[in-house]
BAVORO-262688 format. One record per residue (C-alpha): residue number from 0; residue in one letter; x, y, z. Coordinates in nm, 4 decimals. Example, Ala and Ser with C-alpha at 12.3 -4.5 7.8 and 13.67 -1.06 7.14 Angstrom:
! residues 2
<atom n="0" res="a" px="1.2300" py="-0.4500" pz="0.7800"/>
<atom n="1" res="s" px="1.3670" py="-0.1060" pz="0.7140"/>
//
This chain:
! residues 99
<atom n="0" res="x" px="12.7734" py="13.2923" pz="9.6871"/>
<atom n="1" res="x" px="12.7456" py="13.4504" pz="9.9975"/>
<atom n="2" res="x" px="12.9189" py="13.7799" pz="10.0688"/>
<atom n="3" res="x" px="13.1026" py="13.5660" pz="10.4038"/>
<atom n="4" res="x" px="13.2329" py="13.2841" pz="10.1375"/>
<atom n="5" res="x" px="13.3145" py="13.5797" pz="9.8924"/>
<atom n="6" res="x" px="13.4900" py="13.7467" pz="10.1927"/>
<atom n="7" res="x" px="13.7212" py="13.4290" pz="10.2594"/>
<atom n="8" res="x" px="13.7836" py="13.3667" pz="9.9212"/>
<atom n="9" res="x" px="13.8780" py="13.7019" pz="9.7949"/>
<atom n="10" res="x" px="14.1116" py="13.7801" pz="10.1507"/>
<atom n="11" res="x" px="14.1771" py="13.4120" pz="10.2523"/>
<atom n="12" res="x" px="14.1892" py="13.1114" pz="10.0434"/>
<atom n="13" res="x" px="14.2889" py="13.3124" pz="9.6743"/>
<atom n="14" res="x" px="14.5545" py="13.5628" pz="9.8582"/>
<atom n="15" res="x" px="14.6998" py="13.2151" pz="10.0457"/>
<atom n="16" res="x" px="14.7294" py="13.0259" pz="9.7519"/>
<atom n="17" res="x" px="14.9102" py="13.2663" pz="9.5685"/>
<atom n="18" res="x" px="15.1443" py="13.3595" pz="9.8399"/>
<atom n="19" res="x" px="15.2528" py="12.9729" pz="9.8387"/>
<atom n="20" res="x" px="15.3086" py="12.9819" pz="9.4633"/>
<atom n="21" res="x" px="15.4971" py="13.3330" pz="9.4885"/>
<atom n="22" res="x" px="15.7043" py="13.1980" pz="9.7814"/>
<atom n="23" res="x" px="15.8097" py="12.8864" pz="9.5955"/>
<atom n="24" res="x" px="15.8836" py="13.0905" pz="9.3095"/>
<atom n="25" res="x" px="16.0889" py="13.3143" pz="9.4900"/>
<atom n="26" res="x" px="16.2734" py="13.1243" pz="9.7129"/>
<atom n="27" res="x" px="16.3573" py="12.8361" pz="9.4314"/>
<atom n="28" res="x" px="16.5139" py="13.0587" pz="9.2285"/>
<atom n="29" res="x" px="16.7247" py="13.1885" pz="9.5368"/>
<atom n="30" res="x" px="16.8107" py="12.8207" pz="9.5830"/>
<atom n="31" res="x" px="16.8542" py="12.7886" pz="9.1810"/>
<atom n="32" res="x" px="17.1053" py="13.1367" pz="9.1847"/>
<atom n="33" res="x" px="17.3258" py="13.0039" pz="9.4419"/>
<atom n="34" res="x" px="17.4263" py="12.6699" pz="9.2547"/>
<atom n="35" res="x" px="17.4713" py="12.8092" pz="8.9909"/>
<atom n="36" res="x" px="17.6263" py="13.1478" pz="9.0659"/>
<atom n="37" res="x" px="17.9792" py="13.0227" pz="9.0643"/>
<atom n="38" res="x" px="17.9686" py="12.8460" pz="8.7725"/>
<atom n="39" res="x" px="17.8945" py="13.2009" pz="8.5215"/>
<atom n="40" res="x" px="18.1724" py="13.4246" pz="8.4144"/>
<atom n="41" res="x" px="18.0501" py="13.7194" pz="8.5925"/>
<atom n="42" res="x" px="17.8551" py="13.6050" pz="8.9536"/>
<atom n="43" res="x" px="17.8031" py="13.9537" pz="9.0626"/>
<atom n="44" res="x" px="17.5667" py="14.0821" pz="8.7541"/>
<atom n="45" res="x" px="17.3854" py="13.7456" pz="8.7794"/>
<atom n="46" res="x" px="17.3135" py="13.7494" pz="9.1293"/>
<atom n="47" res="x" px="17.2238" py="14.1395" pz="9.0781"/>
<atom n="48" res="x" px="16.9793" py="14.0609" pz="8.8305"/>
<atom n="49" res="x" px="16.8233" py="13.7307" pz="8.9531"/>
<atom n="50" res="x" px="16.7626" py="13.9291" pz="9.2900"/>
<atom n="51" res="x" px="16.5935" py="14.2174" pz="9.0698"/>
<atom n="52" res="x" px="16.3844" py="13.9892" pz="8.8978"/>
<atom n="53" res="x" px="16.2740" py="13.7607" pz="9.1750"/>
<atom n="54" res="x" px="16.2093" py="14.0536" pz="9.3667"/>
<atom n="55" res="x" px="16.0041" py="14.1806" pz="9.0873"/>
<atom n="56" res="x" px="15.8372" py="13.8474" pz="9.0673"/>
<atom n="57" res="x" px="15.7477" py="13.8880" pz="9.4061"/>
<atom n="58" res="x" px="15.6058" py="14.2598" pz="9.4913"/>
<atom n="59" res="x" px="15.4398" py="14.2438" pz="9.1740"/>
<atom n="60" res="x" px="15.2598" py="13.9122" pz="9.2708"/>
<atom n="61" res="x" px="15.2058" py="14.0512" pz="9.6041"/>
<atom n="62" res="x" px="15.0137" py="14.3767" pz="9.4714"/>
<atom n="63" res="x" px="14.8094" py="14.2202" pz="9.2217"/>
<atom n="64" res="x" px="14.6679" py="13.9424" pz="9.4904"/>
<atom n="65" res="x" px="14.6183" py="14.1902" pz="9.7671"/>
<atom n="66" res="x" px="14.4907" py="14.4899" pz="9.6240"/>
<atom n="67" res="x" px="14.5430" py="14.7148" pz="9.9036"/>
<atom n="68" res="x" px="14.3531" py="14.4806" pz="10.1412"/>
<atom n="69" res="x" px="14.5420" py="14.4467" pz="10.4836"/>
<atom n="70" res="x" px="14.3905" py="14.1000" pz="10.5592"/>
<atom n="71" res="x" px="14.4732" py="13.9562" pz="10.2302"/>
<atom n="72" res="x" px="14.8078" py="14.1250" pz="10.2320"/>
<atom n="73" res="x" px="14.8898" py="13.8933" pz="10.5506"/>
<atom n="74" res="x" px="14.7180" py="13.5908" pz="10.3929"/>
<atom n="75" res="x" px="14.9799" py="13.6062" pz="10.0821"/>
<atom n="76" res="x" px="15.2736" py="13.7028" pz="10.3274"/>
<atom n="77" res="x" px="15.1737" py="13.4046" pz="10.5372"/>
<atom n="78" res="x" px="15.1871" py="13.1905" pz="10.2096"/>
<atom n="79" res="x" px="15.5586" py="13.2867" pz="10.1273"/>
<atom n="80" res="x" px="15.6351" py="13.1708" pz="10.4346"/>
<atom n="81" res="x" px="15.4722" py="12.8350" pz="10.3652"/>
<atom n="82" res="x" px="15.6243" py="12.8288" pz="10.0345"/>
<atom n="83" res="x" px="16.0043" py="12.8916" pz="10.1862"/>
<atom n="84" res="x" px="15.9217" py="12.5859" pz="10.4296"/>
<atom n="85" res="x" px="15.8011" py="12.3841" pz="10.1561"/>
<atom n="86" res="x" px="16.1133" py="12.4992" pz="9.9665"/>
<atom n="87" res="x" px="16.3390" py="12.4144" pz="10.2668"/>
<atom n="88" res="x" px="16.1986" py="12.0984" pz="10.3208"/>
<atom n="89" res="x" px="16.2877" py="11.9954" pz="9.9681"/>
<atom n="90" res="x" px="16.6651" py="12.1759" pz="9.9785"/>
<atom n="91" res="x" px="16.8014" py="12.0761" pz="10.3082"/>
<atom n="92" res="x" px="16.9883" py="11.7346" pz="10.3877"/>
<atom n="93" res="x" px="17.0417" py="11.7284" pz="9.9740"/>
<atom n="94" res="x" px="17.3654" py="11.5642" pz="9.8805"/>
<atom n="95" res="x" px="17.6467" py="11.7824" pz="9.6621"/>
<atom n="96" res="x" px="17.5951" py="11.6469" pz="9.2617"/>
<atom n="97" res="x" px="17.9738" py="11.6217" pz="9.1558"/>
<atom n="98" res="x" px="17.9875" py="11.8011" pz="8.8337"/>
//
C-alpha cells in the first residue's frame, strides 16, 4: 500500500466510518431515552446516566479513532453528523405506538 492510500485510510475512510457508527450509536440511544424516559420510576437518574454513558460511548470512540490526528478528528466528527441525519431520517414523520 502506498503511504497516500495509507494516508486516506488511516485519516479518511476508517475515522469516517466510525464516526457514522458512533453517531448512530449515540444519537439512537438519545432517541431510545426519550420514549422511554417517562415510562421508569425515576426519569431523572435514567436520563443522567444514559447521557453519561452515551457520552462515554462517544469521546471514547472519538479518541481511539483519531488518535490525536486533527484531520481524522474532523473525518469522525463529520461522520456523527451523518449518523444523526441517518438517525433523523429514520425518527421523523414516525407515528405515536399506543401502548
Amino acid at each position: 500500500m502506498t503511504v497516500g492510500a495509507r494516508f486516506f485510510w488511516e485519516n479518511g475512510l476508517v475515522p469516517l466510518a466510525a464516526g457514522v457508527g458512533l453517531g448512530l450509536a449515540y444519537f439512537a440511544g438519545l432517541w431510545w431515552t426519550s420514549r422511554r424516559v417517562a415510562q421508569v420510576r425515576w426519569p431523572g437518574p435514567f436520563f443522567v446516566v444514559s447521557f453519561a454513558l452515551r457520552l462515554a460511548l462517544l469521546l471514547g470512540g472519538v479518541w481511539l479513532v483519531a488518535g490525536g490526528r486533527l484531520m481524522a478528528t474532523g473525518m469522525c466528527l463529520a461522520g456523527i453528523l451523518i449518523g444523526r441525519r441517518l438517525v433523523l431520517a429514520r425518527v421523523v414523520g414516525r407515528p405515536e405506538q399506543a401502548g
